[in-house]
MARTIKE-227921 format. One line per field, with one value per residue: x, y, z of N, C-alpha, C in turn; chain. Coordinates in nm, 3 decimals, decimal comma. Example, Ala and Ser with C-alpha at 12.3 -4.5 7.8 and 13.67 -1.06 7.14 Angstrom:
residues 2
npx <- [1,319	1,285]
npy <- [-0,569	-0,225]
npz <- [0,780	0,708]
capx <- [1,230	1,367]
capy <- [-0,450	-0,106]
capz <- [0,780	0,714]
cpx <- [1,320	1,290]
cpy <- [-0,330	0,003]
cpz <- [0,780	0,787]
chain <- [A	A]
end
This chain:
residues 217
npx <- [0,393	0,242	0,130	-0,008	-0,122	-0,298	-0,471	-0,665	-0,499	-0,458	-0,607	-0,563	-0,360	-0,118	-0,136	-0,307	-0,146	0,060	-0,060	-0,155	0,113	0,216	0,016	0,075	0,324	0,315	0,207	0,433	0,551	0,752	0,808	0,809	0,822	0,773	0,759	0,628	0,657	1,003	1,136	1,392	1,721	1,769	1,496	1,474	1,573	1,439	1,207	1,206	1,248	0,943	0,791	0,828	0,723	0,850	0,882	0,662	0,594	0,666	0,636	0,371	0,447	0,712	0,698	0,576	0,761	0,961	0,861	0,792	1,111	1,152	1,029	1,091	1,387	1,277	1,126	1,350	1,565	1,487	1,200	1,152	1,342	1,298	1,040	1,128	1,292	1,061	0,924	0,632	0,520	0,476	0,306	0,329	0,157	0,211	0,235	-0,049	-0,131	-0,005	-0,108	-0,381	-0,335	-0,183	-0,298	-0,613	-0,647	-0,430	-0,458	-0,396	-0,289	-0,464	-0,459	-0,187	-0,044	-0,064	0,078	0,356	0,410	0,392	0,611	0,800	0,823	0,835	0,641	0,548	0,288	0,075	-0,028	-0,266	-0,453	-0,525	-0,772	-0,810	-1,106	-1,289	-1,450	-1,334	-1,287	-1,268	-1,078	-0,874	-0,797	-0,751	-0,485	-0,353	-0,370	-0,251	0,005	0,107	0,081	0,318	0,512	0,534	0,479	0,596	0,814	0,656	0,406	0,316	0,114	-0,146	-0,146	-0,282	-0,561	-0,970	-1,101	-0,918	-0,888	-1,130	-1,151	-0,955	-1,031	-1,231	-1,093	-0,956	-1,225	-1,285	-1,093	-1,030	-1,256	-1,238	-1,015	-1,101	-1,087	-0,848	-0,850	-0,911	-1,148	-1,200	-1,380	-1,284	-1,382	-1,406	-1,359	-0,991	-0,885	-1,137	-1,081	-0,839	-0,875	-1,058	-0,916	-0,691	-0,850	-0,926	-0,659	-0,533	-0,767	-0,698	-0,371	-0,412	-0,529	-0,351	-0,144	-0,281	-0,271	-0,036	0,008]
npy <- [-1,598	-1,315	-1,017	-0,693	-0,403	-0,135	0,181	0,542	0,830	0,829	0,596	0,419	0,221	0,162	0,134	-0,074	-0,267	-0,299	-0,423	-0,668	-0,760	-0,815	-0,969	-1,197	-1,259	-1,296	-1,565	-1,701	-1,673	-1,582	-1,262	-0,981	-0,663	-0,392	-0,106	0,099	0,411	0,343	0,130	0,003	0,064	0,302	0,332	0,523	0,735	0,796	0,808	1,053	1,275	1,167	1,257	1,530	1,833	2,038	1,889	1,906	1,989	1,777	1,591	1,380	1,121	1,122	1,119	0,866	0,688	0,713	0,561	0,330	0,246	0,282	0,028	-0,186	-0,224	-0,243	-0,500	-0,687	-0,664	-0,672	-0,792	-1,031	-1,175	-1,214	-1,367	-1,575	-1,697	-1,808	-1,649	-1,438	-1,182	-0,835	-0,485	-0,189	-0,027	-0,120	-0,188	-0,156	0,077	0,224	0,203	0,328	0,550	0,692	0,589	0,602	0,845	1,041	0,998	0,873	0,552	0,252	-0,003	-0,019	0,111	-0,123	-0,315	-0,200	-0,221	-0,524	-0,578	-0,462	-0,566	-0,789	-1,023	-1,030	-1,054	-0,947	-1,241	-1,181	-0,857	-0,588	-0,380	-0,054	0,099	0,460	0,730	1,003	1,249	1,189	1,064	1,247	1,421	1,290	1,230	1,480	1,564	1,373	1,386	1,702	1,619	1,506	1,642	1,651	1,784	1,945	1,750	1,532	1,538	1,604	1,442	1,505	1,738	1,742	1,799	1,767	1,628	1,503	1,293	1,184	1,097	0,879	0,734	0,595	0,524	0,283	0,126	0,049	-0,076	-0,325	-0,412	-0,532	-0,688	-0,877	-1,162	-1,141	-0,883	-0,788	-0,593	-0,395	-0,194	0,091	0,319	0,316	0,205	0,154	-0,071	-0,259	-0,280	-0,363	-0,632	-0,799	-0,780	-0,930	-1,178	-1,242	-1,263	-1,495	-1,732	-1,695	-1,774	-2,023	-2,167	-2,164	-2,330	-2,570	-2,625	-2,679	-2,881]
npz <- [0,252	0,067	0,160	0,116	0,202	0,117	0,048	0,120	0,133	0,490	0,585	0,772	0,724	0,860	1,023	1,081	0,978	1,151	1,371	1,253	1,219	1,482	1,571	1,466	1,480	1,746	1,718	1,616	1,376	1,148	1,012	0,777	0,788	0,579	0,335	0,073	-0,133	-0,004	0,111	0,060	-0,003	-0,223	-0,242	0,037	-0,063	-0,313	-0,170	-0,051	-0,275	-0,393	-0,211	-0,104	-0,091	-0,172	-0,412	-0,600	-0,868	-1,013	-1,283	-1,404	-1,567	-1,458	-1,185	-1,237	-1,319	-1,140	-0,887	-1,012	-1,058	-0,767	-0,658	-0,821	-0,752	-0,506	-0,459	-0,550	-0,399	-0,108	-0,110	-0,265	-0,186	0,139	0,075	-0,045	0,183	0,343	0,478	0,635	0,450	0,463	0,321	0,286	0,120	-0,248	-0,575	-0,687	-0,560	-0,768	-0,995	-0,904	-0,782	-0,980	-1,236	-1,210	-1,036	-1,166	-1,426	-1,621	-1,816	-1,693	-1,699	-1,918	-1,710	-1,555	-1,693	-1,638	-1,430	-1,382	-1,526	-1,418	-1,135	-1,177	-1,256	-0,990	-0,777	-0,457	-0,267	-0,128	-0,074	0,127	0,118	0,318	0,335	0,390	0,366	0,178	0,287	0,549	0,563	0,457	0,668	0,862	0,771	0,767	0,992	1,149	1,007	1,135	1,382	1,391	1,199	0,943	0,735	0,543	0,468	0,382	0,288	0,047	-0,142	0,046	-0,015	-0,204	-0,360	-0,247	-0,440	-0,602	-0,370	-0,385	-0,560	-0,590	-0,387	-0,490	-0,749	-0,631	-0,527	-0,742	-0,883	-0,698	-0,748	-1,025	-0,935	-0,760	-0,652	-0,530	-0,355	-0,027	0,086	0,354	0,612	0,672	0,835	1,108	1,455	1,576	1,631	1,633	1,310	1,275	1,421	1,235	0,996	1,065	1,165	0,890	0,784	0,921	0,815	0,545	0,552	0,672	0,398	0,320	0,418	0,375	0,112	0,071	0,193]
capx <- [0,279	0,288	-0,001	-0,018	-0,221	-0,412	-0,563	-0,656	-0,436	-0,519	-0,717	-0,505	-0,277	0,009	-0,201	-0,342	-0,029	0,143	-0,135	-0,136	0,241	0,240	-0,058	0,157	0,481	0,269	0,200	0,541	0,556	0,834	0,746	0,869	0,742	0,785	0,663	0,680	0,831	1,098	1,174	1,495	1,816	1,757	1,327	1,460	1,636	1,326	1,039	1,202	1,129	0,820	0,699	0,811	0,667	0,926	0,845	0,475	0,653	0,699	0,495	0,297	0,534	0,826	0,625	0,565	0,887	1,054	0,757	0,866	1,230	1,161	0,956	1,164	1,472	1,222	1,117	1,467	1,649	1,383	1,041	1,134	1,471	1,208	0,922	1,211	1,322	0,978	0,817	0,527	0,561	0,335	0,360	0,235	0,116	0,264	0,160	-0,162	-0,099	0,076	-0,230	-0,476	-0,331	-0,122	-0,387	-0,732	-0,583	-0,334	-0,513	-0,276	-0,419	-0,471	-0,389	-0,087	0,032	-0,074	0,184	0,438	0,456	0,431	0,733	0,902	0,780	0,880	0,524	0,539	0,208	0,080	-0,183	-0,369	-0,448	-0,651	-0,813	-0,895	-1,201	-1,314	-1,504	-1,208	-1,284	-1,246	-0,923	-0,813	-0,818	-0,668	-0,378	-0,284	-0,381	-0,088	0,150	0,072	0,191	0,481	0,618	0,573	0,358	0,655	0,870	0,563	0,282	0,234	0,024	-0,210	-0,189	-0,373	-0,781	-1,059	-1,167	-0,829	-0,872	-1,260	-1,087	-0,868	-1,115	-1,360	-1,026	-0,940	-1,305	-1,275	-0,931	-1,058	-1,381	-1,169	-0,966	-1,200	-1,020	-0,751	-0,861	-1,050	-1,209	-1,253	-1,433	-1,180	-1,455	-1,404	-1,229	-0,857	-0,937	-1,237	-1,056	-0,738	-0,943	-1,101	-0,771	-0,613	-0,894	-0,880	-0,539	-0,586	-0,771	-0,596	-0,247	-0,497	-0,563	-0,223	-0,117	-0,373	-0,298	0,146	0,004]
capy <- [-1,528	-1,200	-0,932	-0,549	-0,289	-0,016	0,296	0,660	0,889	0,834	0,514	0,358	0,107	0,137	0,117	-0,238	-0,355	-0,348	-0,528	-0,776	-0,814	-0,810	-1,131	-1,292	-1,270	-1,378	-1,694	-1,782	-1,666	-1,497	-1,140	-0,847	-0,541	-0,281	-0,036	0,190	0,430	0,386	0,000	-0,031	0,194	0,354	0,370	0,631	0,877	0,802	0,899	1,208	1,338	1,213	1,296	1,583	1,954	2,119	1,838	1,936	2,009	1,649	1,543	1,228	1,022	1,141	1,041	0,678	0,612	0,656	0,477	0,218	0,242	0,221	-0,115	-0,319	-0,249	-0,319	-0,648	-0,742	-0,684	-0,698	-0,861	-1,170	-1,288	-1,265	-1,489	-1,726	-1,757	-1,842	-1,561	-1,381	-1,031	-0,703	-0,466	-0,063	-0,003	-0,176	-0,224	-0,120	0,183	0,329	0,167	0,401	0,707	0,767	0,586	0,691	1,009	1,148	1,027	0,768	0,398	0,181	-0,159	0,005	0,078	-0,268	-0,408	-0,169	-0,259	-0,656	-0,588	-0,367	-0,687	-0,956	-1,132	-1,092	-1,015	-1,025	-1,335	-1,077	-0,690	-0,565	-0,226	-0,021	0,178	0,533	0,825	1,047	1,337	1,120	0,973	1,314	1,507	1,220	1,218	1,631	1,606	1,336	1,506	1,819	1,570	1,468	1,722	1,598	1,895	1,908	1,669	1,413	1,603	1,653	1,389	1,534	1,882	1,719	1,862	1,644	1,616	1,424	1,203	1,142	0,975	0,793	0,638	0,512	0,455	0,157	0,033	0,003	-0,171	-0,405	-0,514	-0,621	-0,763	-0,933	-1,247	-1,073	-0,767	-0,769	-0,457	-0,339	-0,114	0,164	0,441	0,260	0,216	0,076	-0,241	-0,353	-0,308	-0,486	-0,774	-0,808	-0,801	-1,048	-1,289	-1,306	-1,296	-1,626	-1,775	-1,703	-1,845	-2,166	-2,232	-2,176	-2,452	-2,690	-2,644	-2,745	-3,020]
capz <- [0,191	0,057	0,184	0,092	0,254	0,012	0,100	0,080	0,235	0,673	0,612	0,907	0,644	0,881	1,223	1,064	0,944	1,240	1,449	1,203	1,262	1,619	1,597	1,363	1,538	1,871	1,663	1,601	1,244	1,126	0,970	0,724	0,743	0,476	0,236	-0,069	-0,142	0,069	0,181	0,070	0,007	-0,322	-0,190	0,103	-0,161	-0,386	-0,105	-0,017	-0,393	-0,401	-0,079	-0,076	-0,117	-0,334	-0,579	-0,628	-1,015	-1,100	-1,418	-1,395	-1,627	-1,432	-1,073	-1,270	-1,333	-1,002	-0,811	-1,059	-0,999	-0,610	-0,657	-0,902	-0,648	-0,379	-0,459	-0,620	-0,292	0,008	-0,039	-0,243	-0,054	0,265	0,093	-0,060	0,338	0,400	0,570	0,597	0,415	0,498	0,259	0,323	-0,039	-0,374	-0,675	-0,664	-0,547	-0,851	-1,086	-0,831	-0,793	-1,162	-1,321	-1,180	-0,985	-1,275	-1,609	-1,718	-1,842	-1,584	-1,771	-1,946	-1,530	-1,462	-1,740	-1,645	-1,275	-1,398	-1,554	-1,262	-0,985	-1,237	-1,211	-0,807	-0,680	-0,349	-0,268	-0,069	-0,067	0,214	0,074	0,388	0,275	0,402	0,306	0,150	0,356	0,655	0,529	0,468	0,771	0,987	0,731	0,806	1,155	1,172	0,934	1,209	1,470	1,368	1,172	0,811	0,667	0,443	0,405	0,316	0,291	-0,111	-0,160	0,130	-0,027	-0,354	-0,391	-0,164	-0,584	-0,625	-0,297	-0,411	-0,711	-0,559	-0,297	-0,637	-0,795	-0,574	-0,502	-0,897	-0,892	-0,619	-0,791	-1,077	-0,908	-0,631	-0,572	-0,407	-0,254	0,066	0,124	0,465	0,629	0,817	0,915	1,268	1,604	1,490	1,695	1,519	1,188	1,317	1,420	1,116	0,952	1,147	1,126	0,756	0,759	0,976	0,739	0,435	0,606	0,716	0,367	0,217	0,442	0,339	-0,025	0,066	0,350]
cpx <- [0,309	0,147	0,016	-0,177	-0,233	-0,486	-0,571	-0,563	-0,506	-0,588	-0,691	-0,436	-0,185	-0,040	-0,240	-0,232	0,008	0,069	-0,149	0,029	0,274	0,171	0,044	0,290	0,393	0,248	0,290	0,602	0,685	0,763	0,856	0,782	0,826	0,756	0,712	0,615	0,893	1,185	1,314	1,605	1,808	1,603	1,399	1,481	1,518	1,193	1,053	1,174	1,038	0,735	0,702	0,760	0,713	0,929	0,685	0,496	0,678	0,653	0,455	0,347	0,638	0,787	0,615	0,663	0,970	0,954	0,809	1,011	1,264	1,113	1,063	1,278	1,419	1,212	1,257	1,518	1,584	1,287	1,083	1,221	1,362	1,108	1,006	1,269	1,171	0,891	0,718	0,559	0,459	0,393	0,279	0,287	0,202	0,215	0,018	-0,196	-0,032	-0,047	-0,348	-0,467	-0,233	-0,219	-0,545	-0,696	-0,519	-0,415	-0,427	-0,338	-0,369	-0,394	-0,252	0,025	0,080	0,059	0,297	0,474	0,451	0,555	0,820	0,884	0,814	0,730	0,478	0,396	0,119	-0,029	-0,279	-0,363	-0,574	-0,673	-0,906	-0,991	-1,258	-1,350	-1,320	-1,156	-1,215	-1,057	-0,812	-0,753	-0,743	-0,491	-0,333	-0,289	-0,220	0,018	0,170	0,161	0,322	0,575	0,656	0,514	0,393	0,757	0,796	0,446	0,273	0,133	-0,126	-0,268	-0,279	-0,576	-0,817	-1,093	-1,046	-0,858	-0,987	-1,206	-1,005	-0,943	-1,211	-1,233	-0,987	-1,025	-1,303	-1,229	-0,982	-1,179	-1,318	-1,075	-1,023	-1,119	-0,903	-0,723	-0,977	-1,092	-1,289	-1,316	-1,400	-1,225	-1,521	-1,314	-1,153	-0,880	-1,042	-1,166	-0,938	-0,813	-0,994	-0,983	-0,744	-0,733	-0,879	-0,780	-0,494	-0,620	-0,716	-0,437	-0,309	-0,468	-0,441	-0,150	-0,159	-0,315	-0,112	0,151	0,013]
cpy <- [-1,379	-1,124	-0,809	-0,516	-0,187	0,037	0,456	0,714	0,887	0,760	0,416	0,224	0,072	0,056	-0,070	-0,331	-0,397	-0,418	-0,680	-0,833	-0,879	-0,950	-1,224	-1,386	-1,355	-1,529	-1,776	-1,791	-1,580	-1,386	-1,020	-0,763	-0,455	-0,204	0,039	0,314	0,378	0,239	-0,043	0,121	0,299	0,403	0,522	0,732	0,885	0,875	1,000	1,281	1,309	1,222	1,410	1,760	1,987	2,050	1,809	1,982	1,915	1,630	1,408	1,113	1,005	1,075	0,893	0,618	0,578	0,593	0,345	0,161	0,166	0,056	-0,235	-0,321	-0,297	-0,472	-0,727	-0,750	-0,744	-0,772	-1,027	-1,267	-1,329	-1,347	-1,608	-1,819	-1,773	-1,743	-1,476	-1,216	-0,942	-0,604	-0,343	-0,046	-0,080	-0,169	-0,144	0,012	0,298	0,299	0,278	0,540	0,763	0,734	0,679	0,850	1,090	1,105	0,912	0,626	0,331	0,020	-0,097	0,035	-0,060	-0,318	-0,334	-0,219	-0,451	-0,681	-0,540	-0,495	-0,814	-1,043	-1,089	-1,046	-1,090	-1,134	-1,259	-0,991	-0,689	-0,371	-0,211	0,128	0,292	0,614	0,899	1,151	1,322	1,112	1,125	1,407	1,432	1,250	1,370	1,656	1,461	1,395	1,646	1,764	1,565	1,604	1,711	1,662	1,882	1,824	1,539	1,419	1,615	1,568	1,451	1,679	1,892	1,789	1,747	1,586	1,491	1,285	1,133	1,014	0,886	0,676	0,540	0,496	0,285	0,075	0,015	-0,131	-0,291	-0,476	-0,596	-0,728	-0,832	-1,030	-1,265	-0,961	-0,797	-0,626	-0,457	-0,226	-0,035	0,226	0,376	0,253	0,137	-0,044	-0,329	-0,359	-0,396	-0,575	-0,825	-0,898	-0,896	-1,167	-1,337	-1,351	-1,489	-1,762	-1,780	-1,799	-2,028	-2,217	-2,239	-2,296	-2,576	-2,680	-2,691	-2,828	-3,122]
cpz <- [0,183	0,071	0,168	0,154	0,167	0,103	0,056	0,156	0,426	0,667	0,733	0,859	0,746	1,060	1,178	1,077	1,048	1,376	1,364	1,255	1,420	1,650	1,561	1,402	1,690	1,869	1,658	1,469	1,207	1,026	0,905	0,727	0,633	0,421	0,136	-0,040	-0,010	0,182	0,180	0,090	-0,098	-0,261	-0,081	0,002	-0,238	-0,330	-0,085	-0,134	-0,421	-0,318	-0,044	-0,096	-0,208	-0,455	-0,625	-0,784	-1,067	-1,176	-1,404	-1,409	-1,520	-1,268	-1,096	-1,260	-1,206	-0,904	-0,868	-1,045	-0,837	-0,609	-0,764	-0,822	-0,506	-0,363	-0,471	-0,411	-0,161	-0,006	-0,116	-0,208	0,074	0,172	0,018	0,102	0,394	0,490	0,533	0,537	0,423	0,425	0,285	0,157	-0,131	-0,485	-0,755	-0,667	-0,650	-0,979	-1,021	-0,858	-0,905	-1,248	-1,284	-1,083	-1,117	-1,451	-1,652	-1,703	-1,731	-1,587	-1,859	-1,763	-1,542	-1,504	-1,693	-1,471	-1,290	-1,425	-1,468	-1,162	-1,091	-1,234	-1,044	-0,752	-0,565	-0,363	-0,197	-0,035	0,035	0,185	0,264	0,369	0,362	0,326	0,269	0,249	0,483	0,696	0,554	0,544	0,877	0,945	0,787	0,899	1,208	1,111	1,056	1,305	1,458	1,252	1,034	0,735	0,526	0,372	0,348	0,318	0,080	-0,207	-0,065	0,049	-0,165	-0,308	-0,327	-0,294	-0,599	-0,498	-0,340	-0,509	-0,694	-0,506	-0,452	-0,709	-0,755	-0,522	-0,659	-0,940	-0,835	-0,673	-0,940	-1,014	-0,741	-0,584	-0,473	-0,316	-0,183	0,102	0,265	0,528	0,727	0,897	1,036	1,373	1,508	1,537	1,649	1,398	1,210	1,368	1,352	1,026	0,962	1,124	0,978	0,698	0,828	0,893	0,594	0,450	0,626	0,590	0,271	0,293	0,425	0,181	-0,027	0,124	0,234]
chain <- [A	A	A	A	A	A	A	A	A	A	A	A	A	A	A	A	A	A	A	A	A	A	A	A	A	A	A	A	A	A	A	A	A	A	A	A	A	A	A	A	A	A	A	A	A	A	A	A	A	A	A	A	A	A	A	A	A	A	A	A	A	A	A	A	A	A	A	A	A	A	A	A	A	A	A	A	A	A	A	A	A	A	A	A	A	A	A	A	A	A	A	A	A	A	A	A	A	A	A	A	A	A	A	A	A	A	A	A	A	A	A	A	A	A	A	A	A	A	A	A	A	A	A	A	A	A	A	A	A	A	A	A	A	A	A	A	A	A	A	A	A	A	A	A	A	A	A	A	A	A	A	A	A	A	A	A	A	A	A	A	A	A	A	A	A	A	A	A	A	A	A	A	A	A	A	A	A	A	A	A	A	A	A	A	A	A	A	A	A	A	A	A	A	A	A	A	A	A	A	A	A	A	A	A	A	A	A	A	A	A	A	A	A	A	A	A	A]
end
């Protein structure tokens, strides 16, 4: 099964993920983690220009394309060798993510994205997106108070350094995305302890895995 995590900048995508992984693996499941930019070998060289500061000069198109670049080598090499070997895949942003913030963030059509990342993923999308939902403000303040920690102000801070006006749009970009596409985004509710939202998580994730075995039994 293939699952992606969606969010605003600091909605706690990575903090979920990896409690989901950790249940998963406790189960007996085998598990990939990953994410975009930057999952494979071409993705690292890719996130450092667009993560980082001195390319706050990119143009929109030129941002689409290598988001696209990173993902059609992503999938190709990494995500669907792991769900042809059968395992569960976790995915920190995909897809989705470049329909959100180039389309409703930068101006660019949303359904012209969609087809261009169908064609970059070959068809591949995941069977379930878990949007974790916060105020933007919220979202935003956790994200620069970790970048602070660690030391990423600038090497992966230029998404962070966008307007609260840009994150606003992002957050109503992807409850957008998600109501079209309902049958596969769950929308959670992050503006909480990480433990209630990882349990959440994990139960649905639970059931979702339940009923993908009932439908190959």
């Amino acid at each position: 099964m293939f699952i992606t995590f969606e969010g605003i900048e600091g909605s706690g995508k990575s903090t979920a993920l990896e409690r989901v992984r950790e249940h998963l693996e406790g189960a007996g499941r085998e598990v990939l983690v990953t994410r975009e930019p930057g999952g494979c070998r071409l993705g690292a060289t890719l996130r450092k220009l667009l993560l980082d500061m001195s390319s706050r000069d990119i143009i929109s198109e030129v941002e689409l394309f290598l988001f696209l670049a990173d993902r059609a080598q992503h999938v190709h090499e990494i995500i669907r060798p792991a769900l042809d070997a059968g395992k569960v895949v976790l995915c920190d942003r995909y897809a989705d993510s470049t329909v959100v913030y180039q389309g409703y963030g930068r101006g660019l059509d949303p359904v012209v994205l969609h087809s261009l990342n169908d064609l970059a993923v070959k068809g591949l999308w995941p069977e379930a997106t878990f949007l974790l939902d916060l105020p933007a403000e919220v979202g935003l303040n956790r994200a620069l108070a970790r970048n602070v920690t660690t030391g990423r102000q600038t090497s992966e801070g230029r998404f962070e350094a966008e307007s609260l006006d840009f994150h606003n749009s992002i957050r109503e970009g992807y409850l957008t995305w998600a109501s079209v596409n309902r049958t596969r985004f769950h929308v959670v509710d992050a503006d909480r302890a990480p433990d209630e939202v990882a349990n959440d998580v994990c139960r649905t994730v639970d059931k979702l895995l339940r009923g993908e075995e009932k439908k190959h039994a």
